[in-house]
BABA-129215 format. One line per field, with one value per residue (C-alpha): residue in three letters; x, y, z. Coordinates in steps of 0.001 Angstrom, whole numbers, plus 500000, padded with zeros to 6 digits. Example, Ala and Ser with C-alpha at 12.3 -4.5 7.8 and 13.67 -1.06 7.14 Angstrom:
REM residues 2
code <- c(ala;ser)
x <- c(512300;513670)
y <- c(495500;498940)
z <- c(507800;507140)
END
This chain:
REM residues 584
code <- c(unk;unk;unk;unk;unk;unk;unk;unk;unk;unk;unk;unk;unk;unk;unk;unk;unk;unk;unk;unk;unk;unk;unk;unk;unk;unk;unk;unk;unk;unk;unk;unk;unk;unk;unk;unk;unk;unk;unk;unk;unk;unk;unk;unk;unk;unk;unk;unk;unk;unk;unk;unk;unk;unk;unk;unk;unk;unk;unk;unk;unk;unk;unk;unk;unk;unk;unk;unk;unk;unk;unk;unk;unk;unk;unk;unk;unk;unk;unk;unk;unk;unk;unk;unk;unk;unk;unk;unk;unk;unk;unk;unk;unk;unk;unk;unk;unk;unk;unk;unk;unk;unk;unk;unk;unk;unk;unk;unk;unk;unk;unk;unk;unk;unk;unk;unk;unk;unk;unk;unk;unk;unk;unk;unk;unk;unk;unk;unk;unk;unk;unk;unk;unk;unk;unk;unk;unk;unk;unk;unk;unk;unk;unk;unk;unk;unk;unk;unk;unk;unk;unk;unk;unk;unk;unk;unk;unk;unk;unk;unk;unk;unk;unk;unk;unk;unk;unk;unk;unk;unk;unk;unk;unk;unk;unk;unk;unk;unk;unk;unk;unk;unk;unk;unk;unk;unk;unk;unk;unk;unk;unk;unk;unk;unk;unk;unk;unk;unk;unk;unk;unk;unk;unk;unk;unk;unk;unk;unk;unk;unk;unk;unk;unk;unk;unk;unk;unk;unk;unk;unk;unk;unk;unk;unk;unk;unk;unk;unk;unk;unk;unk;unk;unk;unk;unk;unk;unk;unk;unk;unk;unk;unk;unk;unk;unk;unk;unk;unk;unk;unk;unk;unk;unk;unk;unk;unk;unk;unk;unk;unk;unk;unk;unk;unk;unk;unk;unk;unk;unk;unk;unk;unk;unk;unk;unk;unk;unk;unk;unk;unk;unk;unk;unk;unk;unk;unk;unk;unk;unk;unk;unk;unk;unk;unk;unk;unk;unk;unk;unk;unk;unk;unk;unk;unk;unk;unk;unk;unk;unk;unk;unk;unk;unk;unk;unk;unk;unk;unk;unk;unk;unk;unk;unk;unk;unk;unk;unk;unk;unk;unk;unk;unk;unk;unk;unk;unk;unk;unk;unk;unk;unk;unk;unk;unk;unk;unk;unk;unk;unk;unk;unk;unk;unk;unk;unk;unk;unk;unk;unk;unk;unk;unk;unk;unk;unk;unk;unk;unk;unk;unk;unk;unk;unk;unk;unk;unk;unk;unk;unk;unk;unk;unk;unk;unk;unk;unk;unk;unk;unk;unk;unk;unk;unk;unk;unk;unk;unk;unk;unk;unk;unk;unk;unk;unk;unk;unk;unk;unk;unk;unk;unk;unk;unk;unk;unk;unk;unk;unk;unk;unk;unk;unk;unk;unk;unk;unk;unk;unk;unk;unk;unk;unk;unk;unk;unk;unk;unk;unk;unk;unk;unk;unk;unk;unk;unk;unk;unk;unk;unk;unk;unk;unk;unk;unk;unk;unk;unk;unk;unk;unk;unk;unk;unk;unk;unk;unk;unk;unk;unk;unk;unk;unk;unk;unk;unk;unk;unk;unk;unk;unk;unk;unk;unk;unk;unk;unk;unk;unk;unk;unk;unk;unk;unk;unk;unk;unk;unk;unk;unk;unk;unk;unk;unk;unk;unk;unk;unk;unk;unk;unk;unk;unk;unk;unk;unk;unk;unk;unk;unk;unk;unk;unk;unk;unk;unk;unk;unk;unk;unk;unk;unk;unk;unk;unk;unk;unk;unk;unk;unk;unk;unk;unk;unk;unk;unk;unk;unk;unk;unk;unk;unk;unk;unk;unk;unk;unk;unk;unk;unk;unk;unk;unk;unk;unk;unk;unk;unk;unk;unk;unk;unk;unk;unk;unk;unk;unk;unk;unk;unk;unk;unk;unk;unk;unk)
x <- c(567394;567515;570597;572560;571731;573017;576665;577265;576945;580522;581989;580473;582026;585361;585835;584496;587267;589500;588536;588858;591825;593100;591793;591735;591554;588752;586092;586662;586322;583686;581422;584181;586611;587206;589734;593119;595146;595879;596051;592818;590516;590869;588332;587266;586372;584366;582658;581508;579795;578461;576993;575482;573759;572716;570861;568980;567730;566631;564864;563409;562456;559903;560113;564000;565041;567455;569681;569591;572079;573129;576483;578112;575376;573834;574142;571489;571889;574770;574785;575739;579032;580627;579601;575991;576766;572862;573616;575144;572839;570343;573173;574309;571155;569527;571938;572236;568862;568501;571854;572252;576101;577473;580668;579354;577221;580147;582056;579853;579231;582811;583632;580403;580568;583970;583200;580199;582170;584856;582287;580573;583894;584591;581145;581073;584978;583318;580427;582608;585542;583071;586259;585998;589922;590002;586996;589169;592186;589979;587840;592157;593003;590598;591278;595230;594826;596203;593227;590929;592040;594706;594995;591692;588622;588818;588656;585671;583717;581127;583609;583339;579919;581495;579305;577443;580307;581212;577674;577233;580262;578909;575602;577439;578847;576443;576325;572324;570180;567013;564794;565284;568724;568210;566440;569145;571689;569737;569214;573103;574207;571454;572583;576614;576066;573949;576851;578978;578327;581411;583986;581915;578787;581367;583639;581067;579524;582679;583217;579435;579075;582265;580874;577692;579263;581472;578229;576153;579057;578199;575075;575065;575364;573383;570150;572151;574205;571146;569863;573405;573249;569611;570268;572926;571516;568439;570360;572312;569520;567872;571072;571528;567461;568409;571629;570448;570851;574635;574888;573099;574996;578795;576995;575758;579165;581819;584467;583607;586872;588646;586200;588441;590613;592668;593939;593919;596966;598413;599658;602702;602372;601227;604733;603908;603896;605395;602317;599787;600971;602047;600330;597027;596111;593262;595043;597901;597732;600535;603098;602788;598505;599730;602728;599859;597599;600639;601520;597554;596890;599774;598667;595343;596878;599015;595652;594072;597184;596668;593352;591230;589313;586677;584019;585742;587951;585465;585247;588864;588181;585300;587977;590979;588207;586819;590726;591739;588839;588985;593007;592349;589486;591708;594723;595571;595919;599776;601970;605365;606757;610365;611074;608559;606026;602480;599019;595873;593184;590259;589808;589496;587065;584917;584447;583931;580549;579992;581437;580494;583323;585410;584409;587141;590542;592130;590986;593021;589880;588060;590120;588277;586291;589950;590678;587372;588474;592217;590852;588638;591666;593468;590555;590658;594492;593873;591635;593498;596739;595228;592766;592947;592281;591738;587512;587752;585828;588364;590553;588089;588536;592359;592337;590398;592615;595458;593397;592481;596199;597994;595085;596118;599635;598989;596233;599429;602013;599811;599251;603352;603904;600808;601289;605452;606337;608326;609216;607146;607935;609456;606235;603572;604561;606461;605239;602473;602136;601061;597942;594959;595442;592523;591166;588672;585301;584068;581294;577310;576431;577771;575173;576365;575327;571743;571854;572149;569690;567171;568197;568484;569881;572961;576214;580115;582164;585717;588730;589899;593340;593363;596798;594521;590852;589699;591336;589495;590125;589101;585851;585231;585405;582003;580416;580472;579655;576221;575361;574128;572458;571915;571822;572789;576339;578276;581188;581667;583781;583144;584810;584114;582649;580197;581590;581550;582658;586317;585418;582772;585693;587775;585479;585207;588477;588909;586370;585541;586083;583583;582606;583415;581149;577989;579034;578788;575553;574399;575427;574661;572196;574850;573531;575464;579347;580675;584271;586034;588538;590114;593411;592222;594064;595286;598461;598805;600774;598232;595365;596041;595935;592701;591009;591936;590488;587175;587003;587686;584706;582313;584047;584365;580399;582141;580726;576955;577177;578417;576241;577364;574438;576505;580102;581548;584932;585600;582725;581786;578482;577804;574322;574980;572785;572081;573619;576458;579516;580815;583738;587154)
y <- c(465608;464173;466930;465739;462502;463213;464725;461418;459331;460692;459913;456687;455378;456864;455499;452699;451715;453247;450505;447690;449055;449086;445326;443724;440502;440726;442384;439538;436649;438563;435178;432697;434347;436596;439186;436970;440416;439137;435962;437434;436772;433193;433721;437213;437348;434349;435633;438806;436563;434390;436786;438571;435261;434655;437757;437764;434391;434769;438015;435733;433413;434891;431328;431606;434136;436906;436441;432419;432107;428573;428498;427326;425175;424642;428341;430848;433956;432987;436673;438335;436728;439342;442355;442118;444615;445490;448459;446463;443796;445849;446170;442370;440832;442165;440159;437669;437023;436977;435107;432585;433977;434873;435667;437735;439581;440267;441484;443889;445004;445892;447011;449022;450844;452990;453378;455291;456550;458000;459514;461462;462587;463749;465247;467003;468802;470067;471258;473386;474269;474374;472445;468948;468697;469038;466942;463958;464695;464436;460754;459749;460358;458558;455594;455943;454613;450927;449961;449888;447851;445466;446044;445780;446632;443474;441397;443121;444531;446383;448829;449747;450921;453971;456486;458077;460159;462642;463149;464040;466558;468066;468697;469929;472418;474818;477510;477366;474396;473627;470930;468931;469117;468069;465249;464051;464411;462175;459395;459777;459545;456295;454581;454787;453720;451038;449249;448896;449832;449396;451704;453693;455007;456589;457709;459469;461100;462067;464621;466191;466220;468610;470600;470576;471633;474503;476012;475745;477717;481065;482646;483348;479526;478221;477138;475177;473323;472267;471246;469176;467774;466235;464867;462786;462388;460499;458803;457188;456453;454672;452751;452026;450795;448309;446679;446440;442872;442959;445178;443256;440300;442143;443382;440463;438159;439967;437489;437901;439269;436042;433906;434588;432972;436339;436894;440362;441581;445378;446062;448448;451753;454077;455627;458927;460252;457392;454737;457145;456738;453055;449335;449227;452896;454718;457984;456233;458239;458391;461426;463298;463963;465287;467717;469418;470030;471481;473606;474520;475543;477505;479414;479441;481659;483759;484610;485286;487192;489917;489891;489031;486346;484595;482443;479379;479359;477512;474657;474274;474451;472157;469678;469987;469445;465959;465550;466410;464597;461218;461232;461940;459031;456739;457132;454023;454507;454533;456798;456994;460290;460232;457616;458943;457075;459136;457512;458993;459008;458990;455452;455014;457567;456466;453012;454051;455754;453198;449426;448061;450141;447668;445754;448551;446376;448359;451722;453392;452228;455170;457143;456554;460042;461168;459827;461419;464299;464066;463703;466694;468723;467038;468491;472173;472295;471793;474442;476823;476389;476011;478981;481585;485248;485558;484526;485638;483520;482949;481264;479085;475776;476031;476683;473675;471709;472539;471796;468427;468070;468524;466151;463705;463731;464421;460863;459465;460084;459071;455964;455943;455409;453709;450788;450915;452607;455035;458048;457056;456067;452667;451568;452479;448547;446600;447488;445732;442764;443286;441556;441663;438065;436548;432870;430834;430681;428034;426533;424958;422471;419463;416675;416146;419488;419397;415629;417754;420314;417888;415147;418432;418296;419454;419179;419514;419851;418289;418229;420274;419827;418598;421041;424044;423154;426946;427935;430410;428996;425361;427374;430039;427730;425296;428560;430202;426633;426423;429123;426615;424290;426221;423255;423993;424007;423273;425187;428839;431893;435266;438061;436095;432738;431107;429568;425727;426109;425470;422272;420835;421670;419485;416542;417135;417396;413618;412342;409843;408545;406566;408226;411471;411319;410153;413132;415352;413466;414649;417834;419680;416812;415946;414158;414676;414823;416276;415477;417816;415264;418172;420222;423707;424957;421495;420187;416470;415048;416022;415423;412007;409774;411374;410527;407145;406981;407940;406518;403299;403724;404354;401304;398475;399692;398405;401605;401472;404882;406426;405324;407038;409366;410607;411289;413008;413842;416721;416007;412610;412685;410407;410473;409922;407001;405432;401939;401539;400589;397131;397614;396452)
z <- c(529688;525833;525025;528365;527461;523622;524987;526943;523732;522607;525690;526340;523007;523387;526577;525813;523139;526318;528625;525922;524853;528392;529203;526110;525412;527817;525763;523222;525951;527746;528089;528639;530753;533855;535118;536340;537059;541055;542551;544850;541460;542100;545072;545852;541701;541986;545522;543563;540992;543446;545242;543124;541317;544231;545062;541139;541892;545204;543833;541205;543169;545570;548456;548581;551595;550141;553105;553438;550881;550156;551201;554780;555324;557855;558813;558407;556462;554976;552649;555605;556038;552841;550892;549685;546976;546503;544288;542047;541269;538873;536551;536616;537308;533944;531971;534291;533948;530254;529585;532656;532156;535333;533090;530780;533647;535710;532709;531641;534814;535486;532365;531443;535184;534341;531205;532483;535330;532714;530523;533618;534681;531418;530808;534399;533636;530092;531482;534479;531809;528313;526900;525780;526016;529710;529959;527928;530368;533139;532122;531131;534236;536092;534132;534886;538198;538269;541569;539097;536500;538038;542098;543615;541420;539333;542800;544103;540656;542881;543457;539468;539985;541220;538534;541189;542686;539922;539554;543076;543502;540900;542413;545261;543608;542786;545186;545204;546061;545055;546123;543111;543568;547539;546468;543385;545935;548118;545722;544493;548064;548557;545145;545627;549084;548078;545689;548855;552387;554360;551963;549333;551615;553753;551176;549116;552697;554991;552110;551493;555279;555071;552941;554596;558026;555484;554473;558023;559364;557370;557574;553695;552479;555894;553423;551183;554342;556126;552577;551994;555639;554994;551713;553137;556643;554935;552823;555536;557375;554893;553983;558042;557728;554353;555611;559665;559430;558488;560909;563312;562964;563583;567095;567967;566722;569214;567969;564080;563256;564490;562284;559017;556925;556669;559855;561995;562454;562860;559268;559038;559264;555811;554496;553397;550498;548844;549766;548517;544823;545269;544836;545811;546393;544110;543835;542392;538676;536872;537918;534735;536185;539151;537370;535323;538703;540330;536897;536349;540526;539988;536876;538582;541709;539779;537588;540786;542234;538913;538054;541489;541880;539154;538971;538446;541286;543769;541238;542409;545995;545472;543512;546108;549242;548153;547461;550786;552648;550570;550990;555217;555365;553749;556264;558595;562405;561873;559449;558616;557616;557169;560013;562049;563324;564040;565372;564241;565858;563689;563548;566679;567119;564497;566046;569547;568461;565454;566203;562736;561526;563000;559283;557681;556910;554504;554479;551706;549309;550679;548813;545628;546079;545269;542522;541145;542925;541045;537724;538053;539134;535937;533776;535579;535026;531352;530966;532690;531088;527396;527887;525031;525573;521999;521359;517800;515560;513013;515528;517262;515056;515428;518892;519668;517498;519406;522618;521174;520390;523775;525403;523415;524032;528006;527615;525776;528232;530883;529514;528610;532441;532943;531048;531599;534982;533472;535908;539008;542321;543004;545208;541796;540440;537637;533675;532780;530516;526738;527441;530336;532337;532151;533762;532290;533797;535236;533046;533864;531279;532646;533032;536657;537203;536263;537804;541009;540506;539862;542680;545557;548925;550959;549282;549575;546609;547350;546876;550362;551684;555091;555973;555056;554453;554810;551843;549795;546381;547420;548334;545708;543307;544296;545356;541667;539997;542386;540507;538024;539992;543607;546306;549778;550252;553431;551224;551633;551530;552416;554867;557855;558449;561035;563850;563095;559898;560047;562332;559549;556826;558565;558914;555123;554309;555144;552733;552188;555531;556863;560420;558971;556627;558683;561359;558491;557472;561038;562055;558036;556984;554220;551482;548123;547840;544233;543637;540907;539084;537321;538711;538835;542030;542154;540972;539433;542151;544503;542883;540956;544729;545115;541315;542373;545669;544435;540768;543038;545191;541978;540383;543149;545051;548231;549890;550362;552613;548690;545444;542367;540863;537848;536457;533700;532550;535210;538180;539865;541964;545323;547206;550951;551655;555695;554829;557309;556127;557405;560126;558961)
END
């Protein structure tokens, strides 16, 4: 354990200068700042954060129900509404609770997570190939894919904790099992599954259960099948067991797919090939990854071809299969293939024996078991092409340099179209900028803040915009800044939302009118209002008429329903009190 350990500290380091490299400023703003790379971080970002928060404090706090979460008041078990993310919350509730930096937690959680993910990748192709070149290819090519960094990942940051899977296929690929390795592939299964139910449990299973049902099928390998099939057959179970309330609440909410900002609609068909390697698809790595799998499978059959087959050769198999599988899974209902339209059925399937898979929008994230899958092949196909027949001594040291060498110039021209879109297809996206967007992070130490947490009661943070009072930003934002003083919030944003909300958003939304305000003092026992004077999501226009309006009120005290508790340069705080207000 201490010498595996010892080989990861290489990687861990390299790829850790990698992922800086690849993000930076971020690793110098990592308390201060968050990922801006889509307009998405403005809310699903913040959610993450949120969320998260929310779960180390409820942990922490042994009265507070882990499901009552304090948003979209007066519902109950508000955490159900999104992605829980348990897995995740070891990993950014340790700093969270040391630092009381949801920032710097979420950084480090997305950040840290590939890096580890890299280094595994890279450690799992050296132990396979004995060649830390390939290995370096391999943890290069896994970071080459654009989902992590800028499409998707940085929206939803429990998708980073994605470490488990190239430990797991490689687990799977020994042709004996033992129960040690029955039970590791158990708790591998368990943990990924655990960071995100609805897309990585099923991502990181589909595949094992193929091999499973591979090995069950010939008497030889029918030991290490049944072993596969258990591992992940307990695993699910036990996942099914921890998230049975989310699950519970999609049965039981037949309309919950209606109760969404984002509306359902059929998206367009999947245009292959050209989708696959295109905006918001994992295996989307740069063109000159897939020319060296093509060129090393090829020198890998003609090898085969002359010399019969060797032990290596089901390594590839094992590579191409979660491939294959994690590509498949991650098909919509409707392709495209040169103008022609094809439905597949596997969708459909799937939810007619399992309804909560209705919760799968966009199904091309499944395809992260790919990627893995892609960079391992990247590793293999260096190895094969930059194996020696010559073992002599003498030449070991420059043979490995020259290894070295060419991985650095294929990690180089991988990063060449990248970073610039050079030589890929017109779907992969525009060059990137010369620095990581980043946005501010909303910060906890203003006095109206703790004038909150110590006064307590059910609260709505305005401004909304009557035309749209849903919107996720307008939402996001009071949800991540409770983090610092955790009232109930009639706020909220998540997946879905319970049904009233929109209707109690709308009373709010035209604050601070009188009989709106006592209706929202009687259906969510309303009883502080926090007005955010600053134009975050807001633009001046907009937002001075509405400074006014309620710097008035505190000024003029012709509102007994509204008595100013505190103010500060960005936050203005009204208790709701039962004086009536005089009629005009």
């Amino acid at each position: 354990m201490l010498r595996a350990t010892s080989r990861l500290v290489g990687p861990l380091l390299l790829y850790g200068a990698v992922v800086c490299w690849l993000t930076w400023p971020l690793a110098a703003r990592l308390a201060t700042h968050l990922p801006a790379t889509t307009t998405a971080c403005e809310w699903d970002t913040l959610y993450t954060a949120w969320a998260l928060a929310w779960q180390t404090h409820a942990i922490g706090a042994a009265a507070t129900s882990l499901f009552g979460a304090n948003i979209y008041h007066p519902a109950p078990d508000a955490l159900l509404y999104g992605p829980p993310a348990f897995g995740a919350v070891p990993y950014f509730g340790t700093v969270f609770a040391a630092t009381r930096n949801p920032a710097l937690a979420l950084n480090l959680l997305f950040l840290g997570s590939l890096v580890l993910a890299a280094a595994l990748v890279h450690a799992v192709v050296q132990q396979w190939t004995g060649m830390a070149a390939a290995g370096f290819v391999a943890g290069c090519t896994f970071l080459a894919s654009r989902w992590l960094f800028w499409d998707f990942v940085p929206t939803a940051p429990q998708f980073a904790v994605v470490f488990y899977i190239p430990l797991a296929v490689a687990v799977a690929s020994v042709p004996r099992f033992t129960w040690r390795a029955t039970l590791g592939l158990f708790l591998l299964v368990f943990l990924q599954g655990l960071s995100e139910i609805v897309y990585l449990a099923p991502a990181i299973m589909l595949p094992l259960g193929m091999i499973a049902l591979a090995r069950l099928v010939r008497p030889g390998t029918r030991r290490e099948g049944l072993a596969l099939l258990v591992a992940v057959g307990a695993a699910a179970l036990l996942l099914i067991g921890l998230h049975w309330p989310y699950f519970a609440m999609v049965r039981r909410t037949p309309d919950l797919s209606s109760q969404s900002f984002w509306p359902t609609f059929e998206p367009r068909p999947l245009e292959l090939p050209w989708d696959l390697l295109g905006v918001y698809s994992p295996i989307a790595v740069p063109g000159l990854a897939l020319i060296l799998i093509v060129a090393g499978g090829a020198k890998a059959l003609v090898r085969r071809a002359r010399h019969g087959a060797a032990a290596g050769d089901r390594l590839w198999k094992h590579a191409v299969l979660w491939v294959v599988v994690g590509t498949a899974i991650s098909l919509r209902e409707r392709v495209a293939w040169h103008g022609t339209v094809l439905t597949l059925p596997h969708f459909a399937l799937v939810r007619s024996w399992f309804p909560a898979a209705s919760v799968i929008r966009e199904p091309r994230r499944l395809a992260v078991v790919a990627l893995v899958g892609l960079a391992l092949l990247a590793g293999l196909a260096v190895a094969e092409l930059l194996r020696s027949t010559t073992a002599r001594p003498a030449n070991r040291i420059r043979i490995s340099l020259v290894q070295g060498a060419v991985a650095i110039l294929l990690a180089l021209g991988m990063y060449i179209q990248y970073a610039r879109a050079i030589w890929v297809p017109e779907g992969y996206g525009q060059p990137l900028p010369a620095a990581y967007p980043l946005q501010e992070a909303i910060r906890g130490e203003s006095p109206v803040l703790r004038a909150l947490h110590e006064a307590g009661g059910p609260t709505i943070e305005l401004p909304l915009w009557p035309p749209l009072p849903t919107f996720p930003p307008y939402h996001a934002v009071p949800m991540y800044r409770s983090i610092f003083h955790w009232q109930p919030l009639l706020n909220g944003y998540a997946s879905y939302w319970p049904r009233d909300f929109p209707e109690l958003m709308t009373l709010a939304a035209r604050l601070p009118d009188p009989q709106a305000l006592q209706e929202l003092r009687r259906r969510a026992g309303l009883r502080f209002v926090l007005v955010r004077l600053t134009a975050r999501l807001w633009n001046e226009q907009r937002l001075e008429p509405l400074r006014q309006v309620w710097r008035g009120i505190a000024a003029r005290h012709d509102r007994p329903d509204l008595e100013l508790v505190a103010a500060d340069d960005e936050l203005m705080l009204f208790r709701v009190t039962d004086l009536p207000v005089a009629s005009p």
